[in-house]
ZALUMKOL-995050 format. One line per 8 residues: number of its first residue (from 0); for each residue z, y, x of C-alpha. Coordinates in nm, 4 decimals. Layout:
BEGIN
NUM	Z Y X  ...;
***
This chain:
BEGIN
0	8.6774 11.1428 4.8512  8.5696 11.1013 5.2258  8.8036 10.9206 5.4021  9.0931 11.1993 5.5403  9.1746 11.0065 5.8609  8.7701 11.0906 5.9707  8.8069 11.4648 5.9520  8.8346 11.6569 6.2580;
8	9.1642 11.8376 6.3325  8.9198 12.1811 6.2239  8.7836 12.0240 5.9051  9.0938 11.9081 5.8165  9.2498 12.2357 5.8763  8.9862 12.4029 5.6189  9.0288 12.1436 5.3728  9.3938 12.1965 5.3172;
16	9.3216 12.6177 5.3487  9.0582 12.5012 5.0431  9.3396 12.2836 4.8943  9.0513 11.9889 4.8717  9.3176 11.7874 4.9522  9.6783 11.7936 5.0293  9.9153 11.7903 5.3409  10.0734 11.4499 5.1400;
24	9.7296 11.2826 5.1162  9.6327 11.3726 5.4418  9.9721 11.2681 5.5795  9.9232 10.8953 5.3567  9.6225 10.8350 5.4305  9.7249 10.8514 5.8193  10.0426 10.6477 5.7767  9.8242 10.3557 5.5584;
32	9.5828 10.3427 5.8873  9.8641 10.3560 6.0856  10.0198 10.0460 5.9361  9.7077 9.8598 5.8968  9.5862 9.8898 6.2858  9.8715 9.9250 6.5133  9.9890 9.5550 6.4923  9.6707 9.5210 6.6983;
40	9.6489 9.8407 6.8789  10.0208 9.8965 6.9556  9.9515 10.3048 6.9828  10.2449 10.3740 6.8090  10.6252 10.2446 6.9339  10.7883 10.4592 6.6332  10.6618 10.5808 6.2992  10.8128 10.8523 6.1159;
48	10.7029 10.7989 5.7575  11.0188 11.0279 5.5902  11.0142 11.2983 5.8150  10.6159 11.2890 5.7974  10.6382 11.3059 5.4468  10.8739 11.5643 5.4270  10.6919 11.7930 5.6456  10.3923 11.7441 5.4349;
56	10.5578 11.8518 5.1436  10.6955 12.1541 5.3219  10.3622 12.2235 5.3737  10.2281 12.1909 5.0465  10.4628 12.4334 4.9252  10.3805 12.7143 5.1722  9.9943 12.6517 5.1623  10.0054 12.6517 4.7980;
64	10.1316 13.0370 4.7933  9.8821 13.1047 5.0763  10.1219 13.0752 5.4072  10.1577 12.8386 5.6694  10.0950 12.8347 6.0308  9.7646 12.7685 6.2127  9.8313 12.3732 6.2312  9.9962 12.3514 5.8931;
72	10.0387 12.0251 5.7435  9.7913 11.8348 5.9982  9.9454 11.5008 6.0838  10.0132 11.4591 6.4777  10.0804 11.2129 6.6910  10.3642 11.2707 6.9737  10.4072 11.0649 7.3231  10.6732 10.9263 7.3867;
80	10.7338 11.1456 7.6940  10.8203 11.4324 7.4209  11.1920 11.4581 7.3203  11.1913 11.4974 6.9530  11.5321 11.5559 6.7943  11.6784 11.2580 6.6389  11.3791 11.0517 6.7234  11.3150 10.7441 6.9445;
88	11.2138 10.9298 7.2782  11.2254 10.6277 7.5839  10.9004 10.7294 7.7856  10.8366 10.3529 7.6764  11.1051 10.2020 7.9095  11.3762 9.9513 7.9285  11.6525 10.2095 8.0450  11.6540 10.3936 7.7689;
96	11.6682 10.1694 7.4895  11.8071 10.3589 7.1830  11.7927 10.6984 7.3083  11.7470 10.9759 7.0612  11.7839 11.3278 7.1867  11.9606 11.6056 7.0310  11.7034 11.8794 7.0994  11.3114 11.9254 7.0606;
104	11.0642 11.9944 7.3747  10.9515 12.3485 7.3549  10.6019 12.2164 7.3198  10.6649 11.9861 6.9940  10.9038 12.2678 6.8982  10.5870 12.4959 6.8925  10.3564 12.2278 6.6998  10.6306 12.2482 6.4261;
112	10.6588 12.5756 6.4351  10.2674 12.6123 6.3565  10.3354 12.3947 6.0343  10.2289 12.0659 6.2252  10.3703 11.7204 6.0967  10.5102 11.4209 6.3213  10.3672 11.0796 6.2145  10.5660 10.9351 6.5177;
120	10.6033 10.8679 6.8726  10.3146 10.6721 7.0600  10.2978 10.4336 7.3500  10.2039 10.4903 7.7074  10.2790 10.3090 8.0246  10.7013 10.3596 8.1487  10.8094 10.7031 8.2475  10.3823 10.7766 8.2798;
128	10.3431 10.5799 8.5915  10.0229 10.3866 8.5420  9.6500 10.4146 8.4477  9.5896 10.1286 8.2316  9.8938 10.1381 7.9492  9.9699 9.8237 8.0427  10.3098 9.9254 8.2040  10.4717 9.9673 7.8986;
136	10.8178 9.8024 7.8120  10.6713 9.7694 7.4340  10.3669 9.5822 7.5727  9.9650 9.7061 7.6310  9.8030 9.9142 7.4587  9.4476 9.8355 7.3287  9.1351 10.0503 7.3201  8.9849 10.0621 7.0025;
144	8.6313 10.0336 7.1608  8.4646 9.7162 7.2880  8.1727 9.5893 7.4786  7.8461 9.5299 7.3060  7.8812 9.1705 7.1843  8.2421 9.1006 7.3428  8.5630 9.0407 7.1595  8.7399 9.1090 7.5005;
152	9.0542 9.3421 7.4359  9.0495 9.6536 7.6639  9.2497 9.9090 7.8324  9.2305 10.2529 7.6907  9.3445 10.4150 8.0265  9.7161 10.5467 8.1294  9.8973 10.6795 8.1149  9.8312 10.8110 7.7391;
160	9.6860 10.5388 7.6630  9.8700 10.5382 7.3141  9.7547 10.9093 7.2404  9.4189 10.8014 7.3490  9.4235 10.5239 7.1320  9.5488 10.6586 6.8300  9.2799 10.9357 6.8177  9.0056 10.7159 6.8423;
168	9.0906 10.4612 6.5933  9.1455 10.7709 6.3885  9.5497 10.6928 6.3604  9.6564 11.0833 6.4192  9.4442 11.4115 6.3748  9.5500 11.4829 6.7512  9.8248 11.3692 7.0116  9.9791 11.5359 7.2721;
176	10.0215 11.4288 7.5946  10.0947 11.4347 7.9921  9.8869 11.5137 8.3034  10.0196 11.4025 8.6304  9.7446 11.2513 8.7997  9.5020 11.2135 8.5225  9.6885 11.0402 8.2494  9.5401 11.2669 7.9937;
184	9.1393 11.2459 8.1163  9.1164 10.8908 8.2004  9.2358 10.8024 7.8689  9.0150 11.0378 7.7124  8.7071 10.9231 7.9027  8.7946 10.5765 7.8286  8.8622 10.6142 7.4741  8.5709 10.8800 7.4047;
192	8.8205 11.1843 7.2863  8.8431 11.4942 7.4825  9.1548 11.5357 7.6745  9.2438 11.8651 7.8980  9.4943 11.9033 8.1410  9.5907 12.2510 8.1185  9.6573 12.4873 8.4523  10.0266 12.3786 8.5680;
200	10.2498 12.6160 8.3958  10.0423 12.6896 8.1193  10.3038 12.4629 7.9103  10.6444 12.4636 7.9272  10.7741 12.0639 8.0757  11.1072 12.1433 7.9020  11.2158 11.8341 7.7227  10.9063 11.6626 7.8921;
208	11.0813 11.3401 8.0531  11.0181 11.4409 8.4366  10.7395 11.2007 8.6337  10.6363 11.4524 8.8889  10.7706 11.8169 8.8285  10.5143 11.9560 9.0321  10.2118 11.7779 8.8889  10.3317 11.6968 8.5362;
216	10.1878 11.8985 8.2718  10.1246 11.8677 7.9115  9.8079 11.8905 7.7045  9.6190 11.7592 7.3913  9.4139 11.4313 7.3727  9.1475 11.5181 7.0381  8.8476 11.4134 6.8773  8.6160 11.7456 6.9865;
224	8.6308 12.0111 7.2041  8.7110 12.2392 6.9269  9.0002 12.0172 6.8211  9.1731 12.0474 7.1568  9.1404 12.4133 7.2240  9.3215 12.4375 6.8658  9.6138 12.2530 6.9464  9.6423 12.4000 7.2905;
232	9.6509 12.7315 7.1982  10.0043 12.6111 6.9846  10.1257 12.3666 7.2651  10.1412 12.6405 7.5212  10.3595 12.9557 7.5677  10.5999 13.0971 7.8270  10.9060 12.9336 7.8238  11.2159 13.0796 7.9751;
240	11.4212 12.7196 7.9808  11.1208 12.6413 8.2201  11.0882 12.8290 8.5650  10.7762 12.6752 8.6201  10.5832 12.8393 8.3048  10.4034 13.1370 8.3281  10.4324 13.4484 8.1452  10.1115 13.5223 8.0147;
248	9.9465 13.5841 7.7011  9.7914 13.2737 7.5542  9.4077 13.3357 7.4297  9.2650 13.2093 7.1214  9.1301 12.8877 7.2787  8.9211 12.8175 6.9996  8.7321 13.1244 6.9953  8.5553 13.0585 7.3606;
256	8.4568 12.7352 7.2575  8.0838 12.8637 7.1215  8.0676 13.1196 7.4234  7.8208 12.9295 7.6050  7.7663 12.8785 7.9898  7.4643 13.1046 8.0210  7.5439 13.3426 8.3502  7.7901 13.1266 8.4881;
264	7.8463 12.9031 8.8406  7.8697 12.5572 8.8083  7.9849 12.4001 9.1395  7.8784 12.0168 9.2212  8.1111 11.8865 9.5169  7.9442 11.6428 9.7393  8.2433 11.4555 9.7873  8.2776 11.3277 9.4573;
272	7.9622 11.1345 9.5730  8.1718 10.8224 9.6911  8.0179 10.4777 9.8358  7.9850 10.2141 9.5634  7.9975 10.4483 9.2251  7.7963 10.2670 8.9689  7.4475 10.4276 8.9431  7.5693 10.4589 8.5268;
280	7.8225 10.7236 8.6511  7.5930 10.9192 8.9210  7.3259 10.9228 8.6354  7.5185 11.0610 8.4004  7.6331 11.3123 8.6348  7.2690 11.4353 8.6787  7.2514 11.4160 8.3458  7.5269 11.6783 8.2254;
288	7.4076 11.9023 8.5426  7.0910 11.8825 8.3698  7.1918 12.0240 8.0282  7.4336 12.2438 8.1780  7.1309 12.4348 8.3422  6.9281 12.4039 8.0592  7.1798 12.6086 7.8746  7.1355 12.8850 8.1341;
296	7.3971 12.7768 8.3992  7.3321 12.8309 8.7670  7.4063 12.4834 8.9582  7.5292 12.5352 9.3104  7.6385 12.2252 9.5955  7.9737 12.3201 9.6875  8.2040 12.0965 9.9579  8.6206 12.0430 9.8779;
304	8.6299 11.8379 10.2168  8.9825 11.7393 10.1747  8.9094 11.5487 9.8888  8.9180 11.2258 10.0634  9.2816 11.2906 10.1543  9.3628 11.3621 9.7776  9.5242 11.0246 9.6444  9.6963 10.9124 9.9347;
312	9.8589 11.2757 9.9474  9.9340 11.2203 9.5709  10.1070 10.8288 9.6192  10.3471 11.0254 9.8762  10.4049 11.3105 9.6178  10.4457 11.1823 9.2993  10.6746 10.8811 9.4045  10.8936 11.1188 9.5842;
320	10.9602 11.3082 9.3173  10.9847 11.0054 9.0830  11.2497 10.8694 9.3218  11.4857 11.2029 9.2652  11.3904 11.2868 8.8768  11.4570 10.8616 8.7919  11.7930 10.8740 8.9854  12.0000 10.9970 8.6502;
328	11.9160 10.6788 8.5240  12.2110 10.4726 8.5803  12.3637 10.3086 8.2797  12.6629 10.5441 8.2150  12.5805 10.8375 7.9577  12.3005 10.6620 7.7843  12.0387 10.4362 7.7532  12.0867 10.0435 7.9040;
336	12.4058 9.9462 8.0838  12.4155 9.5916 8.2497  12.7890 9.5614 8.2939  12.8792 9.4990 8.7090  13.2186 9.4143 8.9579  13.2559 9.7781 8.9677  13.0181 10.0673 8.9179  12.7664 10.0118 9.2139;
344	12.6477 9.6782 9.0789  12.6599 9.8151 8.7366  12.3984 10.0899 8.8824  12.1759 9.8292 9.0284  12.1991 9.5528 8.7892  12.1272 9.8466 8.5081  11.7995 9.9858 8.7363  11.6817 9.6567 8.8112;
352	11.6676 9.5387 8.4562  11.5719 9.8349 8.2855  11.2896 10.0170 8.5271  10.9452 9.7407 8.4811  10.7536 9.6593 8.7695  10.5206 9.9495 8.8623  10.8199 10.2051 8.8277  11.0186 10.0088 9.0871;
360	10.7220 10.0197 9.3193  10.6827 10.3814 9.2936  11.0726 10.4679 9.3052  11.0843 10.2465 9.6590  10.7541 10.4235 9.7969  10.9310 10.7637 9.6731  11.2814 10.6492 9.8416  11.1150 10.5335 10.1374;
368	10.9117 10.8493 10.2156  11.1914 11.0997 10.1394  11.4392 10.9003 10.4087  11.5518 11.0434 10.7091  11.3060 10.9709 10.9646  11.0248 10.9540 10.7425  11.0127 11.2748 10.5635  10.8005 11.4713 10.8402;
376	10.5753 11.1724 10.8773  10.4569 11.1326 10.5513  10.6383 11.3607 10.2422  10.5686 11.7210 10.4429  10.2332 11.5839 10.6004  10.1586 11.5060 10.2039  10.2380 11.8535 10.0806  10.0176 12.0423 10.3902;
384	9.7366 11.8469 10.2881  9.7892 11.9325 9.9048  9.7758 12.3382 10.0191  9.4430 12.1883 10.1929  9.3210 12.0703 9.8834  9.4635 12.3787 9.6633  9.2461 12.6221 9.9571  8.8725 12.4024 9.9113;
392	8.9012 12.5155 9.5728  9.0329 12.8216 9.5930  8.7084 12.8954 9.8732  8.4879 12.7512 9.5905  8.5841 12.9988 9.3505  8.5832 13.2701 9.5720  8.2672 13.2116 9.6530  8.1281 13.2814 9.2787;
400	8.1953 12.9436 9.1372  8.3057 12.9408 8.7804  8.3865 12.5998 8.6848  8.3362 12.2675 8.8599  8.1439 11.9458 8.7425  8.2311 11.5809 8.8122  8.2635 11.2530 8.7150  8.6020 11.1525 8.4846;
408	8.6519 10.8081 8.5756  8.4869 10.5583 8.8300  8.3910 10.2873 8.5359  8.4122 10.2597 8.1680  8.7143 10.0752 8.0200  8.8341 9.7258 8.1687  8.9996 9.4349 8.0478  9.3250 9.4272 7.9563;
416	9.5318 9.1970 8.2116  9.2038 9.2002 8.4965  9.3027 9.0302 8.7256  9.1427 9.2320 9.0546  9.3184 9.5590 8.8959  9.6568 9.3734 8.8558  9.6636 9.1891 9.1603  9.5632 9.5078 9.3943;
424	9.7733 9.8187 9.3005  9.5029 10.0421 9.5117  9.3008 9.9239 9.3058  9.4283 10.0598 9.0193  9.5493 10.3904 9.1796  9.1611 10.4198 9.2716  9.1262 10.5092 8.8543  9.2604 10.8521 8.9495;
432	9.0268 10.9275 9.2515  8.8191 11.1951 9.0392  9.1365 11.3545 8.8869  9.4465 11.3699 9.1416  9.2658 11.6710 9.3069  9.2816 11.9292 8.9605  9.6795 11.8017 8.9428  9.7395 11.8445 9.3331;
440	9.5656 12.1841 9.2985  9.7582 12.3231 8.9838  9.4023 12.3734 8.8220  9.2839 12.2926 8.4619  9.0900 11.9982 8.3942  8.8837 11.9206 8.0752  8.7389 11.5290 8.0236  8.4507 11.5301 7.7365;
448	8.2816 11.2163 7.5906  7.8976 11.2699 7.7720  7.7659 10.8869 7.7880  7.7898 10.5345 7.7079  7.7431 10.2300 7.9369  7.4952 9.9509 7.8854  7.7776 9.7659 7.7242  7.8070 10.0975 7.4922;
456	8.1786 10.1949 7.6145  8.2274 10.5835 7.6626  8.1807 10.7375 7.9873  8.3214 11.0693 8.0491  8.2716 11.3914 8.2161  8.5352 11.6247 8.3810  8.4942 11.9793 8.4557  8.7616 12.1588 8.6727;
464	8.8354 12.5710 8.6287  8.9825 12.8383 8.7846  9.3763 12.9023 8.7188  9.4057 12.9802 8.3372  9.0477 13.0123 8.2502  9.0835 12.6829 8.0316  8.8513 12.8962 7.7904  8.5475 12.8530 8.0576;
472	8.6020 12.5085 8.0194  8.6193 12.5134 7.6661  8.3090 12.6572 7.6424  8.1279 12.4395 7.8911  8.2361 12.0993 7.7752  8.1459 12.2365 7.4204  7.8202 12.1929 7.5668  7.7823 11.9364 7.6756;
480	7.9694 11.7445 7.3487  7.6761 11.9317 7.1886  7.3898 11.8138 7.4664  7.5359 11.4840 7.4638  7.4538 11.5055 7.0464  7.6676 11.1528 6.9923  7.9272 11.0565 6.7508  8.2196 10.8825 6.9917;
488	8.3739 10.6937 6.7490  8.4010 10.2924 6.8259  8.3267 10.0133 6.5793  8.5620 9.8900 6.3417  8.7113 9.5515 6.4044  9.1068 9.5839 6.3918;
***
C-alpha cells in the first residue's frame, strides 16, 4: 500500500469515499510518523491518540453506510491557538500551563462537524508573537527541509511554525492556523506548503486565543492549493459569538481552483521592489509574472505607496492590542500563579515568569504606546496610516486589478538560534515586510511553493485579492503550483 501519510488531503479524501483504506489506517499511520519524527521536529506539544482514534472509528462507521461530511475521517492537525474542549490549549506559553478549556473554537467546531479527526495540538511561537517558532515555551521548532549538503537545523517560520512543520514532514493531512502579520505565509513559504490568510472576518476568532483582534485571522497551512481551498471552505462560516465575522455565503473553494487566470489583472507593486532583496527572490518574481501571463493574465505596474509605512504601523498596532487582550493573564482563575505579599506582586511575579521574552517586549511596546501622552503620537498616527494602506489597495482594485503578485518572504529558511536575527529584533520583524500590508488591509493573502534557492530550500510566492474573492486566488496560485511543476516535499533525515 502507498504510504497514507503521502496522500494529499484530496486523495486521501477519495480513498476513504473508495474505502481503499480506512479512517483507522489513515489515522495510524499519522500517529506512527508522528511518534517517530517529532522528538526531532517538536511540531506537536500534545497528541491525541484516543480521541484520534475514536473519531476515526466514528468515521468508519458512517463512511461505511455511505455518510459522512466533506472532511470525514482525514486526520488534522490543530494550533495551539485553537481551544479544543478538554484539550491542552496554552498558545505555547508559560502562563497557561495546564489549561484545558471547556468549549471548542467555532472553527475546530466546524472541522469536526465535517467528520474531521484531531491528531493533536501543534507548536508555534507564545501567544503567535514571532516569525521564527523559536519563541515557544516548549522550545523551537525545526523545519523539516535543509540546505543542500548542510546538517544545520532550521527555522520553519512563525508563527505556525508547528502547522508548517507538521505538513511538510507529512505529520497531519492539514493544520490550521493564525494570520496576524504573516504567521500563516511565512511558514508556508519556508516550509514549501501553501498557506492562505483568509479576508478578516471570513472566520470566526471565537475561541481563537486573541494576539491582535483586528489583524488575527485563521486559515489552513496544506500540501496544495487544492488541499487548502478544501479545508477553508469548512473552517469558515458566519459566526454570531463573533461580531467581527461576516455574514456571507461561503463558496465552494475548491471548485475555482481549475478556473484559470485567463482575462484577469494581475497588479505588480513597485514597492515591493526593496534595496538589498536577493536577486533569487526578484528572479523568481519575474518568473511567476512570467507564467502568470503565459496563462493569459494581463500584468499591470501598480504603486501601494504607503507600503513603506506598513510594519512600523503594524509594531504600534499589534502590541497595543496585545497589551489589552494579555492583561487577563494574571495568575488567579487559571493557568500559572507565582504566589506574592499580596495580590499585586502575585500579578507581576506570575507575568514575569510565565510571559517568555518576545511577549514581554511586545506587551511593554503595546503599554507604552497606548499611555496617556503617547496615544496621539504613535497608536492613532498608526491606525491613519493603516486606512492609508487599506485605500492604495482599494485604488488598485478599482482601477481593474484582480489580484496582486509579490514576493512571500525576503529569504529562504534560516538557522535556528542565528545570531544577527536574535540579537536584532528588527531584524526579525523585517520577515513580515511582504505580508503585514494584506493583514493591515483586511485582505486575503495566499503563499504557494514557486522556487527553490541554490541551497534547494523553498521560496515562496504571495498573491493578495480583493475582499472575499479568496477563489481568485485559488485559482491563480493553482497556477502557478502547476507552472512551478515541482514536488515540495524535503528530504528525509529525521
Amino acid at each position: 500500500m502507498t504510504d497514507l501519510t503521502k496522500l494529499t488531503l484530496a486523495a486521501a479524501r477519495k480513498g476513504l469515499r473508495d474505502k481503499s483504506f480506512s479512517s483507522a489506517e489513515l489515522t495510524d499511520a499519522y500517529l506512527a510518523a508522528i511518534a517517530a519524527a517529532n522528538p526531532k521536529l517538536n511540531a506537536y506539544v500534545a497528541t491525541t491518540p484516543e480521541q484520534a482514534r475514536a473519531g476515526a472509528a466514528a468515521s468508519d462507521e458512517k463512511l461505511g453506510k455511505g455518510q459522512g461530511g466533506p472532511l470525514e475521517g482525514i486526520p488534522l492537525g490543530i494550533k495551539d491557538l485553537f481551544a479544543t474542549r478538554g484539550v491542552h490549549t496554552q498558545a505555547a506559553s508559560h502562563i497557561l500551563d495546564g489549561f484545558r478549556p471547556e468549549y471548542e473554537s467555532t472553527v475546530t467546531a466546524n472541522l469536526w462537524r465535517d467528520g474531521a479527526v484531531m491528531l493533536g495540538k501543534l507548536n508555534m511561537d507564545e501567544f503567535a508573537m514571532g516569525s521564527s517558532n523559536e519563541t515557544s515555551y516548549y522550545g523551537p521548532v525545526i523545519n523539516p527541509w535543509r540546505s543542500g549538503g548542510s546538517n544545520a537545523q532550521l527555522v520553519p517560520g512563525g508563527s505556525s511554525g508547528g502547522s508548517a512543520a507538521a505538513v511538510s514532514a507529512w505529520l497531519c493531512a492539514a493544520a490550521t492556523a493564525t494570520d496576524t502579520g504573516g504567521s500563516i505565509r511565512q511558514p508556508a513559504a519556508f516550509t514549501g506548503t501553501v498557506g492562505i490568510k483568509p479576508t478578516y472576518g471570513r472566520c470566526s476568532r471565537w475561541g481563537i486565543v486573541a494576539f491582535a483582534s483586528s489583524l488575527d485571522q485563521a486559515g489552513p497551512i496544506a500540501r496544495t492549493v487544492e488541499d487548502a481551498a478544501i479545508m477553508l471552505t469548512s473552517m469558515a462560516g458566519f459566526d454570531p459569538k463573533d461580531s467581527t465575522s461576516v455574514d456571507r455565503a461561503v463558496p465552494d473553494f475548491a471548485a475555482a481552483v481549475e478556473r484559470g487566470v485567463k482575462g484577469l489583472v494581475i497588479g505588480i507593486p513597485k514597492e515591493y521592489r526593496m534595496d538589498g532583496m536577493p536577486p533569487e527572490i526578484e528572479a523568481l518574481w519575474q518568473q511567476g509574472i512570467a507564467w502568470l501571463k503565459a496563462e493569459g493574465a494581463t500584468v499591470k505596474d501598480i504603486s501601494l505607496p504607503h507600503t513603506k509605512y506598513a510594519l512600523p504601523a503594524y509594531y504600534i498596532v499589534a502590541p497595543a492590542e496585545a497589551s489589552s487582550n494579555l492583561a487577563r493573564y494574571d495568575g488567579v482563575k487559571y493557568g500559572l500563579r507565582v504566589s506574592g505579599k499580596d495580590i499585586t506582586d502575585m500579578y507581576e511575579l506570575t507575568r514575569a515568569k510565565g510571559f517568555g521574552a518576545e511577549v514581554r517586549r511586545r506587551l511593554m511596546i503595546g503599554t507604552y504606546v497606548l499611555s496617556a501622552g503617547y496615544y496621539d503620537a504613535y497608536y492613532v498616527r498608526a491606525q491613519k496610516v493603516r486606512t492609508l494602506i487599506k485605500r492604495d489597495f482599494e485604488h488598485a482594485f478599482a482601477d481593474g486589478v484582480d489580484a496582486i503578485l509579490t514576493p512571500a518572504t525576503p529569504s529562504a529558511a534560516f538557522g535556528v538560534g542565528d545570531e544577527d536575527m536574535n540579537a536584532d529584533p528588527v531584524k526579525m520583524y523585517l520577515n513580515d515586510v511582504f505580508t503585514v500590508t494584506v493583514n493591515m488591509a483586511g485582505l486575503p493573502g495566499i503563499a504557494v511553493p514557486a522556487g527553490k534557492d541554490a541551497s534547494g530550500l523553498p521560496l515562496g510566492l504571495q498573491l493578495i485579492g480583493r475582499p472575499f474573492d479568496e477563489e481568485t486566488l485559488f485559482a491563480a496560485g493553482r497556477v502557478l503550483e502547476r507552472s512551478a511543476g515541482t514536488v515540495f516535499a524535503p528530504e528525509r533525515w529525521w
